[in-house]
C-alpha positions as CSV (number, residue, x, y, z in Angstrom):
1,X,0.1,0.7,-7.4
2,X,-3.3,-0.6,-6.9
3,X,-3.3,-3.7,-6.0
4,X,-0.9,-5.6,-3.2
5,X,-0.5,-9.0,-2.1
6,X,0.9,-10.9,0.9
7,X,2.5,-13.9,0.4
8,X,4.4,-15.6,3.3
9,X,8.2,-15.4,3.3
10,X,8.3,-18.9,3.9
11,X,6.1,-20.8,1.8
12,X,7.8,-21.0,-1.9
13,X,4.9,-22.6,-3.3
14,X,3.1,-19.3,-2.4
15,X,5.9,-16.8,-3.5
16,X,5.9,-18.8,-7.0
17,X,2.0,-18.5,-7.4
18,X,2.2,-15.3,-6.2
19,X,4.2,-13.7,-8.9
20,X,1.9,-14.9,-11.6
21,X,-0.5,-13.0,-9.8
22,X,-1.2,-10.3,-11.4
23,X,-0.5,-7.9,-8.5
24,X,1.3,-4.5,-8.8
25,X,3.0,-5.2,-5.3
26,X,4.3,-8.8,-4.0
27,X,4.6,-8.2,-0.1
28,X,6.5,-10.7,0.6
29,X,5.9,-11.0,4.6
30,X,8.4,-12.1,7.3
31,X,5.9,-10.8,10.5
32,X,2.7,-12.5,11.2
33,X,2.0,-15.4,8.9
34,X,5.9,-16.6,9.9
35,X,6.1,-18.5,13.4
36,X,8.9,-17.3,15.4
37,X,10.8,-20.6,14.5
38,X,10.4,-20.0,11.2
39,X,11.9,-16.8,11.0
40,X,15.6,-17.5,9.7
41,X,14.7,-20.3,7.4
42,X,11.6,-17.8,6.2
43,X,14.4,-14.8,5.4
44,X,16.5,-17.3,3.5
45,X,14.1,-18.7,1.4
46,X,12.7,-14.5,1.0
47,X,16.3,-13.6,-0.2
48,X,16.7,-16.6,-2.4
49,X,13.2,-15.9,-4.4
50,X,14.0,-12.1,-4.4
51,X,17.5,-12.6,-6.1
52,X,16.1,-15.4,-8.7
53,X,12.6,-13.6,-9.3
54,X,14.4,-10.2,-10.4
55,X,15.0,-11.0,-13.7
56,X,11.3,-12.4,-14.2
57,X,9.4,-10.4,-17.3
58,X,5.8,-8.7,-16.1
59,X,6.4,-9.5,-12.4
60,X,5.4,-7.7,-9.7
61,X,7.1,-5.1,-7.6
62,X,9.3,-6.9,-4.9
63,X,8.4,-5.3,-1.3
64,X,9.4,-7.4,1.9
65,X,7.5,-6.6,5.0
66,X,9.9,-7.3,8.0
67,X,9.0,-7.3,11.5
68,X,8.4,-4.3,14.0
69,X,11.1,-2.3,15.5
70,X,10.1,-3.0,18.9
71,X,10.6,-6.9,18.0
72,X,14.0,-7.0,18.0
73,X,13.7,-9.0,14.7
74,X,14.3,-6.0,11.8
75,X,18.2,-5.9,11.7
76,X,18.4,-9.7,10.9
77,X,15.5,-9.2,8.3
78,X,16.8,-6.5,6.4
79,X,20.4,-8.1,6.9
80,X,18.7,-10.8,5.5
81,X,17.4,-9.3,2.1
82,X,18.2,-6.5,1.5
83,X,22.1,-7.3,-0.7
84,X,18.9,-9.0,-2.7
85,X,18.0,-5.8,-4.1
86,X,13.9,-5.6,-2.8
87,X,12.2,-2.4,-4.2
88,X,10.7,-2.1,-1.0
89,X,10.2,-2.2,2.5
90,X,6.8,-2.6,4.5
91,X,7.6,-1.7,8.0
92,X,4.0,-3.1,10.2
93,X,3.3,-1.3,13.5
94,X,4.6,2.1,12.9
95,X,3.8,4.5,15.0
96,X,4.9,7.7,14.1
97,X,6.8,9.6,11.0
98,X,9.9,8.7,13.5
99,X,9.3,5.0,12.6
100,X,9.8,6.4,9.1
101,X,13.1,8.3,9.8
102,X,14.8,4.9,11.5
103,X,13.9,2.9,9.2
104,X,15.3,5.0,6.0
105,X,18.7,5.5,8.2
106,X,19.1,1.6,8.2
107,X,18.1,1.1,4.8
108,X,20.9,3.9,3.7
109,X,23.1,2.1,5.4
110,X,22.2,-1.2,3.6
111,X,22.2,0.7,-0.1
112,X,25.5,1.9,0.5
113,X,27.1,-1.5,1.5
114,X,25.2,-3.3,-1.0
115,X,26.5,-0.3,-3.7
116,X,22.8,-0.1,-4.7
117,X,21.4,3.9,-5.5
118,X,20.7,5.9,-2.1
119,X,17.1,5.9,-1.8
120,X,16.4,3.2,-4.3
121,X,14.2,1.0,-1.7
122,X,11.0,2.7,-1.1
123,X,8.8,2.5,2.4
124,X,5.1,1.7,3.2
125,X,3.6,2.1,6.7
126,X,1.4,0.0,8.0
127,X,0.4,2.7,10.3
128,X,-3.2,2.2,12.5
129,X,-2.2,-1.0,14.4
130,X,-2.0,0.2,17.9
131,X,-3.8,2.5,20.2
132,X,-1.1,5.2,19.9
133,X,-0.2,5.1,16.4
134,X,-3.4,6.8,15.7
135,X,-2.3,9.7,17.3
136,X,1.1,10.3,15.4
137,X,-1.1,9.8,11.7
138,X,-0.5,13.7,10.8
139,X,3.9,13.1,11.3
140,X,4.7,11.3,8.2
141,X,4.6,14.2,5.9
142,X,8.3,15.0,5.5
143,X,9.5,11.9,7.6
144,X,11.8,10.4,4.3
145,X,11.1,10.8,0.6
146,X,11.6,7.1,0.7
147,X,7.5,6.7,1.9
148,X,5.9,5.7,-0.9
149,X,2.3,4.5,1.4
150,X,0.3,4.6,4.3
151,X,-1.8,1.6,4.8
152,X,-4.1,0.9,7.9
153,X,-5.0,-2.3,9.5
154,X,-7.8,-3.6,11.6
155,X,-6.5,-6.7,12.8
156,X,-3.8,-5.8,14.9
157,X,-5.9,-2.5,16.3
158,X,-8.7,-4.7,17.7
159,X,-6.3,-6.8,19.5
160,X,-4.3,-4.0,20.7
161,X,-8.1,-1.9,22.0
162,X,-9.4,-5.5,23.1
163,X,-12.2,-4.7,20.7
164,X,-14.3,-8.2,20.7
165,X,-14.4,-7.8,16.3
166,X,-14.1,-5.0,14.0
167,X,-17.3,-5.6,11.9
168,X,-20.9,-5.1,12.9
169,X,-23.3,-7.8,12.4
170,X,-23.6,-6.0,8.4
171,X,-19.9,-6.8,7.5
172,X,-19.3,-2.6,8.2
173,X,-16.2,-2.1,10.0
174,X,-17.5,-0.3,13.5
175,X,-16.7,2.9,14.6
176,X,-13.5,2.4,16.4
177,X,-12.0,1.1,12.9
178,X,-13.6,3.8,10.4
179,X,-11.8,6.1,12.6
180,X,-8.5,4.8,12.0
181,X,-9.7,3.8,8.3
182,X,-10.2,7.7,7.7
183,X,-7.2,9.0,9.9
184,X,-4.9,6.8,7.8
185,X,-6.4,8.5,4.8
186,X,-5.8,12.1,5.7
187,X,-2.6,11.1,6.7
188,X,-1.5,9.5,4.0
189,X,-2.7,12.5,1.6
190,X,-1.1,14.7,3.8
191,X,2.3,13.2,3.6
192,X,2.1,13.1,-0.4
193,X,2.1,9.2,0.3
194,X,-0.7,6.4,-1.4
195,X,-3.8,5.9,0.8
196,X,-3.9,2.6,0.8
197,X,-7.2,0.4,2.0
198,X,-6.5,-2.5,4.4
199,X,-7.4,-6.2,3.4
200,X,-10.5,-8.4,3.2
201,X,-10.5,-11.5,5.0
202,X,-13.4,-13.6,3.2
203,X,-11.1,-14.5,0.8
204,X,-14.1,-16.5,-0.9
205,X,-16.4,-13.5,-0.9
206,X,-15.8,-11.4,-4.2
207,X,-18.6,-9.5,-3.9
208,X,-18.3,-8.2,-0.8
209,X,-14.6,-7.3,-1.7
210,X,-15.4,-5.2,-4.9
211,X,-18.0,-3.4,-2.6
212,X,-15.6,-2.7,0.1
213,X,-12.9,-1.6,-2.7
214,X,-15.3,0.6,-4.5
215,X,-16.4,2.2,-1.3
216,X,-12.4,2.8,-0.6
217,X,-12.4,4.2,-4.0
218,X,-14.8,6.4,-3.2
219,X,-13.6,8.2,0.0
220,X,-10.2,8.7,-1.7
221,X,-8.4,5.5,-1.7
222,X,-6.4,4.2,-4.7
223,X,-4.9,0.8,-3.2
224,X,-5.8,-2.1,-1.5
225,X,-4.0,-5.5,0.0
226,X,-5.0,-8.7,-0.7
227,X,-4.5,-11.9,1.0
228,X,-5.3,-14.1,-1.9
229,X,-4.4,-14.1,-5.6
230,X,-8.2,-14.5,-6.1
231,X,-8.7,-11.0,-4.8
232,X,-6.4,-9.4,-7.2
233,X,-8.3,-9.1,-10.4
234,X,-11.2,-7.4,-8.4
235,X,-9.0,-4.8,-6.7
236,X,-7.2,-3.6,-10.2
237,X,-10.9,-3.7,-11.6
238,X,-11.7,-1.8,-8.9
239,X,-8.8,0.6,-8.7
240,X,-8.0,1.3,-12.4
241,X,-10.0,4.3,-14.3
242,X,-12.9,3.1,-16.7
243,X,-12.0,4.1,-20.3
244,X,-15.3,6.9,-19.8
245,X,-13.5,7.9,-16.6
246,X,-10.3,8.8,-18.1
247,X,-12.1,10.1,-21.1
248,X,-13.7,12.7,-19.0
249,X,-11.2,13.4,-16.8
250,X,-9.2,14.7,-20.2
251,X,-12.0,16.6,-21.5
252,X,-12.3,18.5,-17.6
253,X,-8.0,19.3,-18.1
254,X,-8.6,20.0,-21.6
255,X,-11.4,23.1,-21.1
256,X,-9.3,24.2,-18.1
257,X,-6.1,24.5,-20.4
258,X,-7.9,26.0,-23.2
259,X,-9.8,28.3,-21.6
260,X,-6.3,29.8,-19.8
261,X,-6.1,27.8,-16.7
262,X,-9.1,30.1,-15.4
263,X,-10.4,29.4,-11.7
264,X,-13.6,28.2,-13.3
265,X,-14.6,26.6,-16.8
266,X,-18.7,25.6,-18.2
267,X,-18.2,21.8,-19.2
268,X,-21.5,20.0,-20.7
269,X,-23.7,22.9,-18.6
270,X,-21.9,22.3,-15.3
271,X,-19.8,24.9,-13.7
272,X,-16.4,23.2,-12.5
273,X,-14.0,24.9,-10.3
274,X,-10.5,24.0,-9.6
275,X,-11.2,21.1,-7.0
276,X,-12.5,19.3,-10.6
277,X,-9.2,19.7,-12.3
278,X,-7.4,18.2,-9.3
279,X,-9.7,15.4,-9.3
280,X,-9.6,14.9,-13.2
281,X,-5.5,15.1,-13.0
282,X,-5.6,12.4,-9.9
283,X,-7.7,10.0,-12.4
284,X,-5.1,10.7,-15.2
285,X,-2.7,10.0,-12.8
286,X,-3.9,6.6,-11.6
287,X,-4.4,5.7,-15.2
288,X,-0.8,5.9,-16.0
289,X,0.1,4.1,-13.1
290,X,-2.7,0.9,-14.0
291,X,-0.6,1.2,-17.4
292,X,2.5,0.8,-16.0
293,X,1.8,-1.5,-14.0
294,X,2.9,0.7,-10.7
């Protein structure tokens, strides 16, 4: 996956534009854009689209975030949706690999009833948007072979700290944030899962987004939420290997499998060592995945 949107749960209008996005992942929300009121008539309308929109050639995957545990809100969300079949669960507000376990003991529950394949409906974490949840970022490796991602979130985290914003006069996320930004990241490499960068709020602004994207890139990111299905053509830009990139990445594997799979191969005059091959085989990786569309 490289790209994933957030479409309100109860806005149809939205949902329908939204799976003509282009997006590899539909996150089709029932927590913060839904008023309280709206919660029941949102998880109808969620179930309906999910069980129409199955069947719908080049659509995105179908991921529903519910609300928090603490909430008391998740059972009648996933009661809700899930005999709908979604691929996936986001769960917000996480704050440990525990977060993880519950959650995959309800959704085996729901699998089973609904006769659906045990395991089939994956998990991502929304995982940075308290104080505390930063300190349980290094639990989530082994918490369920259901977690697919770790995303983090700024919005939340600067209510939570009573942060005044999250961006310096620049647009740079302040130190507080990159914290969490990078914590998230170890984390989510560490528990096998897909690092995946938070959104961008200037919906207007694509500039600004394809920096911030290509900066994620950088630091090890290979997804990113969006909030508008403007911002998805710039994120799978963004997040899918240039034809040179992939190119190169296959000539690294290539002199590394021809040579014997030594510890170190000459490539072009440059001496490359086994953290190259890892990288070139990650590239290769997230080609495949642009491909498929996943």
């Amino acid at each position: 996956m490289r790209s994933l949107l957030f479409v309100p749960g109860d806005s149809e209008r939205k949902l329908a534009k939204g799976l003509g996005s282009g997006a590899d992942v539909l996150l089709i929300d029932l927590e913060d854009s839904v008023a309280l009121d709206a919660k029941q008539s949102a998880r109808e309308i969620t179930a309906r689209f999910l069980a129409e929109a199955r069947d719908t050639p080049g659509r995105p995957r179908l991921y529903v975030r519910v609300n928090a545990l603490g909430t008391g809100e998740t059972d009648a969300d996933l009661a809700a949706v899930m005999a709908a079949g979604p691929e996936g669960i986001m769960l917000p507000k996480a704050q440990s690999g525990r977060d993880v376990q519950h959650l995959d003991a309800k959704l085996a529950v729901y699998e089973a009833e609904t006769e659906r394949p045990d395991g089939a409906t994956r998990i991502l974490v929304v995982a940075t948007e308290t104080a505390g949840s930063l300190f349980g970022l290094g639990s989530y490796a082994g918490a369920s072979p259901r977690l697919e991602g770790l995303a983090w979130g700024a919005e939340d985290l600067s209510a939570d700290i009573g942060a005044l914003g999250n961006r310096d006069a620049a647009g740079a996320f302040t130190e507080p944030f990159r914290l969490a930004r990078n914590l998230c990241l170890f984390g989510a490499v560490a528990a096998g899962a897909t690092p995946i960068d938070t959104v961008f709020t200037n919906f207007r602004d694509m500039e600004a987004l394809r920096a911030e994207a290509e900066e994620a890139l950088r630091d090890g990111f290979t997804a990113k939420m969006a909030i508008h299905p403007a911002q998805v053509p710039v994120i799978n830009a963004v997040f899918t290997p240039s034809p040179e990139e992939v190119a190169k990445a296959r000539r690294i594997i290539d002199a590394f499998a021809e040579a014997g799979d030594p510890g170190v191969v000459g490539l072009d005059g440059e001496m490359l060592d086994r953290p190259h091959l890892r990288r070139a085989e990650k590239v290769i990786a997230r080609a495949r995945a642009a491909d498929g569309g996943s």
